[in-house]
DSSP file (Angstrom, degrees, kcal/mol; ACC not computed):
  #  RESIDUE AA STRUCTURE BP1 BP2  ACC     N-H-->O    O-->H-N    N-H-->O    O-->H-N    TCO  KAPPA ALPHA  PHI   PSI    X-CA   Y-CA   Z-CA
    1    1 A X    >         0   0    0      0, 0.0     3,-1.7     0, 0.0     7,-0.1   0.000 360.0 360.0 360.0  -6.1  106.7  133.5   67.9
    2    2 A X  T 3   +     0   0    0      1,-0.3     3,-0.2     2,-0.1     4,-0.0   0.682 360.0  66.6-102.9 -22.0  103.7  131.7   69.3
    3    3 A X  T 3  S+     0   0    0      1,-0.2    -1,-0.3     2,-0.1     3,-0.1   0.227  89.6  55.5 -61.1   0.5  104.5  133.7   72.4
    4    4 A X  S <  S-     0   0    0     -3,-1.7    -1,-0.2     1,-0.2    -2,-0.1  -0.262 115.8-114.4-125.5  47.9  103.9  137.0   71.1
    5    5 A X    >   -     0   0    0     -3,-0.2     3,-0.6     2,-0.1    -1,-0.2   0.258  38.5 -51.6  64.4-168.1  100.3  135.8   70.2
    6    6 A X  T 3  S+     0   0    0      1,-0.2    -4,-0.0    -3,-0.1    -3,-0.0  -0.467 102.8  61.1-100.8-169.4   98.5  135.3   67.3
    7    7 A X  T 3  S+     0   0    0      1,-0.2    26,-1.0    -2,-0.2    28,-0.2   0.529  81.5 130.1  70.0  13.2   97.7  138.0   63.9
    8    8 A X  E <   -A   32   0A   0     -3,-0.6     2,-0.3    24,-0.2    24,-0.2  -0.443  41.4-171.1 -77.1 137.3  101.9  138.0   63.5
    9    9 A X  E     -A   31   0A   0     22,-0.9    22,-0.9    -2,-0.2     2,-0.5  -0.927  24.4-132.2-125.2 172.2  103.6  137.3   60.1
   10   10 A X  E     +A   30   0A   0     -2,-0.3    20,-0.2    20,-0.2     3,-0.1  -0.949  31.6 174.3-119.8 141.9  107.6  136.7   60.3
   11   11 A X  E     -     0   0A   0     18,-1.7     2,-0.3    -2,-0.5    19,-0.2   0.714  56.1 -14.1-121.2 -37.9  108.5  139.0   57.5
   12   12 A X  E     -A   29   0A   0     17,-2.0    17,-3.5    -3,-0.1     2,-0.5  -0.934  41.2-142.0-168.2 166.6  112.1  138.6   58.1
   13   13 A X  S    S-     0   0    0     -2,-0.3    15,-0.2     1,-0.2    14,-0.2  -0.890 100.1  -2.4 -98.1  87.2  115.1  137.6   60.2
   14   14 A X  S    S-     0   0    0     12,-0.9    -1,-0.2    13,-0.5    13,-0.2   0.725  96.0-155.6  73.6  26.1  118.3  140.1   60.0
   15   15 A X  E     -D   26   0B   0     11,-0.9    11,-1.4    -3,-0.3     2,-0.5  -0.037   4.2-128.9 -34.4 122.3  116.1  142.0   57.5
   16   16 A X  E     -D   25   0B   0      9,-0.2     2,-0.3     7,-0.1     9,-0.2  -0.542  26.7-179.8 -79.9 151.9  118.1  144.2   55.1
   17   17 A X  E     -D   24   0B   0      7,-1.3     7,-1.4    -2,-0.5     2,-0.5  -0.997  15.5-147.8-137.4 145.2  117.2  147.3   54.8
   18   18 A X  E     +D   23   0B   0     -2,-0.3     2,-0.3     5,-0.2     5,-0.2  -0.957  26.4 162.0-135.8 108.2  119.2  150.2   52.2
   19   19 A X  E >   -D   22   0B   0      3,-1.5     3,-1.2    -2,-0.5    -2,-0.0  -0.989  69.8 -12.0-139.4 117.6  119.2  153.6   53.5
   20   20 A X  T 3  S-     0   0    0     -2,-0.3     3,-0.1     1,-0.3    -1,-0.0   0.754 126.6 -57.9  76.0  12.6  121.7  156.4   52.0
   21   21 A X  T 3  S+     0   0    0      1,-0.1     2,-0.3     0, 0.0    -1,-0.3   0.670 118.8 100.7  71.1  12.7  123.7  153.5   50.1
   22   22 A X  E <  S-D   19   0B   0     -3,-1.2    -3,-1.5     0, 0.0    -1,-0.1  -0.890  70.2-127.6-148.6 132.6  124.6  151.5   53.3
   23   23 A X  E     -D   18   0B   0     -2,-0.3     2,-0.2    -5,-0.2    -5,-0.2  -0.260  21.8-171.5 -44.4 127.7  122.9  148.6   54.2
   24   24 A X  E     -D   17   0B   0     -7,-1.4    -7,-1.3    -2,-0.1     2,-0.3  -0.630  11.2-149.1-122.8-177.9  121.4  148.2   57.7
   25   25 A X  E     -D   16   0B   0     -2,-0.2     2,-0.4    -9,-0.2    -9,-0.2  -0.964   3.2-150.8-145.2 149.8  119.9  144.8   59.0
   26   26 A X  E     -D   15   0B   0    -11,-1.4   -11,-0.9    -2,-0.3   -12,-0.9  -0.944  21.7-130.8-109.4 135.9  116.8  144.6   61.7
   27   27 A X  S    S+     0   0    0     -2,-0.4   -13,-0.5     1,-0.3     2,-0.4   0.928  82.4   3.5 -80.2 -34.7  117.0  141.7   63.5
   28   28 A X  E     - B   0  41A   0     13,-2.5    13,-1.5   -15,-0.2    -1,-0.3  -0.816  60.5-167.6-165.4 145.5  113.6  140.7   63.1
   29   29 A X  E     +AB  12  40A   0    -17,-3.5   -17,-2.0    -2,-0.4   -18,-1.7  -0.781  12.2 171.5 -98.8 145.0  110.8  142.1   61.1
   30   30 A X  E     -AB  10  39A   0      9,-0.8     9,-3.1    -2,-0.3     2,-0.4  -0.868  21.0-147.0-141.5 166.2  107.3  141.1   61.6
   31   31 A X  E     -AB   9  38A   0    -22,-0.9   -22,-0.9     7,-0.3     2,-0.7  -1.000  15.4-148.2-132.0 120.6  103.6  142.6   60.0
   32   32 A X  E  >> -AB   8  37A   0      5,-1.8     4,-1.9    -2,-0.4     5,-0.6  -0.829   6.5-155.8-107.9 103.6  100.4  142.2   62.4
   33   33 A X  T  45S+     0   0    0    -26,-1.0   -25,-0.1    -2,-0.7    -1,-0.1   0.186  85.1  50.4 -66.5   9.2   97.6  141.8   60.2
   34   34 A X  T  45S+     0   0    0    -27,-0.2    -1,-0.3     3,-0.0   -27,-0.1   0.607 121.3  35.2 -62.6 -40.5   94.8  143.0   62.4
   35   35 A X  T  45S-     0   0    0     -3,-0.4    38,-0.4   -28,-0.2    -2,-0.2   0.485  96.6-146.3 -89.7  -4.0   96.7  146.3   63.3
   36   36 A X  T  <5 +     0   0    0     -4,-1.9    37,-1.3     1,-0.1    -3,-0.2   0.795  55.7 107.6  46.5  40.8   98.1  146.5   60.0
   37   37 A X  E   <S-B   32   0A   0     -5,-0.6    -5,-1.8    35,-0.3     2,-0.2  -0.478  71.6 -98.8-132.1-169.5  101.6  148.2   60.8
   38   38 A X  E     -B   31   0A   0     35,-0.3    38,-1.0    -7,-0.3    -7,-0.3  -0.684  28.0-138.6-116.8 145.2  105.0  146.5   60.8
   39   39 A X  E     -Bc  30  76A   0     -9,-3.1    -9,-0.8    -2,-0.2     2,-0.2  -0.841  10.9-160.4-125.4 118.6  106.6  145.4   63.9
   40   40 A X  E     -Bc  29  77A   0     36,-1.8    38,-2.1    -2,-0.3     2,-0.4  -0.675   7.7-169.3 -95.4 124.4  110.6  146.0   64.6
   41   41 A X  E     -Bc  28  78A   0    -13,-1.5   -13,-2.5    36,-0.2     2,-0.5  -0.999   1.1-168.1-168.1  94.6  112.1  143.7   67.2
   42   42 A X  E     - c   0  79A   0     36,-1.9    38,-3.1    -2,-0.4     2,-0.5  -0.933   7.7-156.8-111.3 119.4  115.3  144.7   68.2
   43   43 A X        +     0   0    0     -2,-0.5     2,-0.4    36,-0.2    38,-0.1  -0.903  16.3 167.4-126.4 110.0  117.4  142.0   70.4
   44   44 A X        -     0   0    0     -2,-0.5    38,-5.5    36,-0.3     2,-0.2  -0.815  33.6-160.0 -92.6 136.7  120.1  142.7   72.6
   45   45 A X        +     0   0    0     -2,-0.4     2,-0.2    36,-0.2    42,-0.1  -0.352  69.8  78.3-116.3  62.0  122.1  140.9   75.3
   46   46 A X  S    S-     0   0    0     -2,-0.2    -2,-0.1     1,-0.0     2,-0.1  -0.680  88.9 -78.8-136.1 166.5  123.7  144.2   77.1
   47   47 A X        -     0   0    0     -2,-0.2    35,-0.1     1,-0.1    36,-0.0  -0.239  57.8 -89.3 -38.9 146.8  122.6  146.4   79.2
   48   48 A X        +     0   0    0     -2,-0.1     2,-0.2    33,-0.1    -1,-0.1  -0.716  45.8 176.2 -82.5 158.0  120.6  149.1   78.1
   49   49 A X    >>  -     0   0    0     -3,-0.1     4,-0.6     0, 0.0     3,-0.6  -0.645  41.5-112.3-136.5 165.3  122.4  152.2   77.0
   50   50 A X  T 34 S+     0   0    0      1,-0.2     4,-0.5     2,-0.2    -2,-0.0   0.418 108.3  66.3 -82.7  -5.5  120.6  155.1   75.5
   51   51 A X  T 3> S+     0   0    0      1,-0.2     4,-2.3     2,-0.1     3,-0.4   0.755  89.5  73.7 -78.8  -7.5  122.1  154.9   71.7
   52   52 A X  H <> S+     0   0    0     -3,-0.6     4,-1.8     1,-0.2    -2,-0.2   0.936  94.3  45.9 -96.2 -37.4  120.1  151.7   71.7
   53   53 A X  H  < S+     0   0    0     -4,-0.6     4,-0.4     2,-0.2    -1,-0.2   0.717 106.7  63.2 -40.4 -27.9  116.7  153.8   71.4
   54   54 A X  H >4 S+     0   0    0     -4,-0.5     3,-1.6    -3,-0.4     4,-0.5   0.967 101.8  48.7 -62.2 -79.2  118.2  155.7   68.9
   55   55 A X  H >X>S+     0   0    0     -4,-2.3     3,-3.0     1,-0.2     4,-2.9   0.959 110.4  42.7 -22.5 -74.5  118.6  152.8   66.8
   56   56 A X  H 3X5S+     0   0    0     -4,-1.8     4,-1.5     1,-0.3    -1,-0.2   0.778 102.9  63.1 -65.1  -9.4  115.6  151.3   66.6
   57   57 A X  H <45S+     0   0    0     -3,-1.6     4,-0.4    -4,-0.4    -1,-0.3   0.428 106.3  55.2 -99.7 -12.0  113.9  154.4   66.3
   58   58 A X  H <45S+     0   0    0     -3,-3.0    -2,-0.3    -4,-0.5    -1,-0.2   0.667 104.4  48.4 -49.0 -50.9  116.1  154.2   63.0
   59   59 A X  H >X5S+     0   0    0     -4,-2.9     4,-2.5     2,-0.2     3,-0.9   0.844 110.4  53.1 -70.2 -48.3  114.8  151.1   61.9
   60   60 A X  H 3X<S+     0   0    0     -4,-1.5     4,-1.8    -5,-0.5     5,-0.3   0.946 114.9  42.9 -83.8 -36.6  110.8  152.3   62.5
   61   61 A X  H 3> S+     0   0    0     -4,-0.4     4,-0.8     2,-0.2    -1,-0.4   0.743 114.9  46.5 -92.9  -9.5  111.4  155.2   60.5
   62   62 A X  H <> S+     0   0    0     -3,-0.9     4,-5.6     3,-0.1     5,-0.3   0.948 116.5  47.0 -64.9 -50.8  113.5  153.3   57.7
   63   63 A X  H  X>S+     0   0    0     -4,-2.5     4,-3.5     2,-0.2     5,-1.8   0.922 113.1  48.5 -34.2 -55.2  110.7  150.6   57.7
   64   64 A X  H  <5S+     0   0    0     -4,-1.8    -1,-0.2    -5,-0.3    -3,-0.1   0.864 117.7  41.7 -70.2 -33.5  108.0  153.7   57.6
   65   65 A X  H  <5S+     0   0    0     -4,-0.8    -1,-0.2    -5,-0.3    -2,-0.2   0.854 133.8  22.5 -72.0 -49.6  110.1  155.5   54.4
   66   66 A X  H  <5S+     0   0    0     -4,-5.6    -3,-0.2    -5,-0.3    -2,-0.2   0.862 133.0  29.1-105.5  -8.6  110.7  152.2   52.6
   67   67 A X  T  <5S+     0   0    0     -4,-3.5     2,-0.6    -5,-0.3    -3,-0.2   0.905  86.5  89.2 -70.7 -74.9  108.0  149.7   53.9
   68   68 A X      < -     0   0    0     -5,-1.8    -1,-0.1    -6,-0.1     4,-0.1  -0.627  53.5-161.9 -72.3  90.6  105.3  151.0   54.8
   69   69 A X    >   -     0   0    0     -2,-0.6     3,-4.5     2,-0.1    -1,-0.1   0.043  42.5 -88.8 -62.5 165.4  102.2  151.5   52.3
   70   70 A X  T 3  S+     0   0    0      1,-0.4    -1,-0.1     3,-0.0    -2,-0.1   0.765 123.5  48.0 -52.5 -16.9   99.0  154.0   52.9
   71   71 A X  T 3  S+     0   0    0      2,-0.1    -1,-0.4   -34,-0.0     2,-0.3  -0.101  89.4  93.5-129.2  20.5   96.9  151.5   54.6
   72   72 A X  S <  S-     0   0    0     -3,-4.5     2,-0.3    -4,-0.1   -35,-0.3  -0.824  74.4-134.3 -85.5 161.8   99.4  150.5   56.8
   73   73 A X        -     0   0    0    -37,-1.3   -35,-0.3   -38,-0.4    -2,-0.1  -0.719  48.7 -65.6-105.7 165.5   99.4  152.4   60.3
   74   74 A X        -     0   0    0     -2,-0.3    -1,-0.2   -37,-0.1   -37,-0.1   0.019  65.7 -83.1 -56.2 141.8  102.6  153.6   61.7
   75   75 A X        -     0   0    0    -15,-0.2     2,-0.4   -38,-0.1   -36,-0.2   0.076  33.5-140.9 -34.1 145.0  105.6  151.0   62.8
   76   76 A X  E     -c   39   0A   0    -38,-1.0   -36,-1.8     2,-0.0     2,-0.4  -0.927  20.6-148.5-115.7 141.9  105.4  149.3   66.5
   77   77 A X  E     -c   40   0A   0     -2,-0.4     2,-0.4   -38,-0.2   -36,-0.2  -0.931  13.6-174.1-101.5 138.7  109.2  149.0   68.3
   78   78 A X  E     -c   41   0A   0    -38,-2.1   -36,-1.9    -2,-0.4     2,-1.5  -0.937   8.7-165.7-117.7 125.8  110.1  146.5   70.5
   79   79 A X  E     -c   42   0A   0     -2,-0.4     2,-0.9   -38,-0.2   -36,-0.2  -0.750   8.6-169.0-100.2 116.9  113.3  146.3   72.3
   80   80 A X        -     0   0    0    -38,-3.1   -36,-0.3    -2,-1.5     2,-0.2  -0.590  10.8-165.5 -95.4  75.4  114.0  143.1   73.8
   81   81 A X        -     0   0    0     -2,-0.9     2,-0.3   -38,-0.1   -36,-0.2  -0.601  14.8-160.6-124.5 165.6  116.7  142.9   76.1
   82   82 A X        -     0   0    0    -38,-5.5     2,-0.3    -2,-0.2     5,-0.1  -0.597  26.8-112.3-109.1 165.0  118.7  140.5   77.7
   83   83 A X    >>  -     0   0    0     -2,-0.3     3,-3.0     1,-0.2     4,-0.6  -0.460  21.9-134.0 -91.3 145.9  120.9  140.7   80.9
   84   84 A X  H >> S+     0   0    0     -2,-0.3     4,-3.1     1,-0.2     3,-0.8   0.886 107.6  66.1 -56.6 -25.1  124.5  140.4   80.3
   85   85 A X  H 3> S+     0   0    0      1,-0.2     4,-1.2     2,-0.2    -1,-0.2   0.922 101.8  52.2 -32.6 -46.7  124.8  137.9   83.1
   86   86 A X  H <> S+     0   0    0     -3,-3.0     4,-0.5     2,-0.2    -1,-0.2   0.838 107.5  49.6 -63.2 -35.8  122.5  135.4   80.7
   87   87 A X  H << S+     0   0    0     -3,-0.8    -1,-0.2    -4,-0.6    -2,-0.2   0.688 108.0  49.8-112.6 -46.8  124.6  135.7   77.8
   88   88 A X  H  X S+     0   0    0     -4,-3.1     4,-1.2     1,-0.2     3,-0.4   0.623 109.1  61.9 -86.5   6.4  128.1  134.9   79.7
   89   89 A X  H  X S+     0   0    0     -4,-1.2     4,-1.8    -5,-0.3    -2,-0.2   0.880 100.2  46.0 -60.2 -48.1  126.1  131.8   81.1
   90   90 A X  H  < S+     0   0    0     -4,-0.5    -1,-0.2     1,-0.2    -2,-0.1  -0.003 111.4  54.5 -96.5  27.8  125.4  130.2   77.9
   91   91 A X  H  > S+     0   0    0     -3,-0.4     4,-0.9     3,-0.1    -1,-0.2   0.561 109.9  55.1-109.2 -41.3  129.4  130.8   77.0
   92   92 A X  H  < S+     0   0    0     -4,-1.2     4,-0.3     2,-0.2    -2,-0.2   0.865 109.7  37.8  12.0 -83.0  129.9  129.0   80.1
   93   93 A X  T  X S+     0   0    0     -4,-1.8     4,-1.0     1,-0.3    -1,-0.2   0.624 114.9  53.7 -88.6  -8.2  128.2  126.4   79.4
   94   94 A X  T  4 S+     0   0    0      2,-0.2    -1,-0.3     1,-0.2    -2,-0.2   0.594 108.0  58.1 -53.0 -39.4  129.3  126.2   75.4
   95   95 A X  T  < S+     0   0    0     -4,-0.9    -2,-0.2     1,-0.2    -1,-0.2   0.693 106.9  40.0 -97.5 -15.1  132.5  126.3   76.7
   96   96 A X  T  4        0   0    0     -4,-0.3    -2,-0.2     1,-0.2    -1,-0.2   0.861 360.0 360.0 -95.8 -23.1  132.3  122.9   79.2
   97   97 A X     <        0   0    0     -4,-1.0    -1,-0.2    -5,-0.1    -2,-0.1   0.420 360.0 360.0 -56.3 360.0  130.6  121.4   76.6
C-alpha cells in the first residue's frame, strides 16, 4: 500500500457489497482522505477484456449509492492488471516446490 503513496485508508479487502439482494465483493476498497472519495481497485490476472470495465464501473456506482456521503467527491477506479503469462509462472513455481 505504501506504493500507492500516502493520504490512503484500507477500508477493505474482498469488500462486500449488497446490491438487489445479491452480494458482490470488491477486491479492495480504500478512502483517500485528502481527496475525500473512495477508491475501487479491481485486480485481475487476464488479459483485458471489455466486460471487465463494465464491472468496475459497477462497483464505483454501488460504492457511490451505498457508500458514499455528501462530502465525499465521486469514486476513483483502478484496474490493475496482470499478464496471464505472470500468473502461470507462479503455478509453475508452486508446483516444483
Amino acid at each position: 500500500m505504501l506504493e500507492l503513496g500516502v493520504s490512503f485508508a484500507f477500508v477493505g479487502s474482498q469488500y462486500p457489497l449488497q446490491v438487489s439482494g445479491k452480494e458482490f465483493r470488491i477486491n479492495l476498497l480504500l478512502y483517500h482522505f485528502r481527496l475525500h472519495c473512495f477508491v475501487v481497485i479491481d485486480l485481475k490476472v487476464v488479459e483485458f477484456e471489455p466486460e471487465l470495465s463494465g464491472k468496475i464501473n459497477f462497483y464505483v456506482s454501488a460504492v457511490d449509492d451505498l457508500l458514499r456521503s455528501e462530502q465525499d467527491q465521486p469514486t476513483i477506479e483502478q484496474l490493475e492488471m496482470e499478464l496471464e503469462t505472470a500468473a502461470q509462472e507462479l503455478k509453475i513455481e508452486d508446483a516444483e516446490q
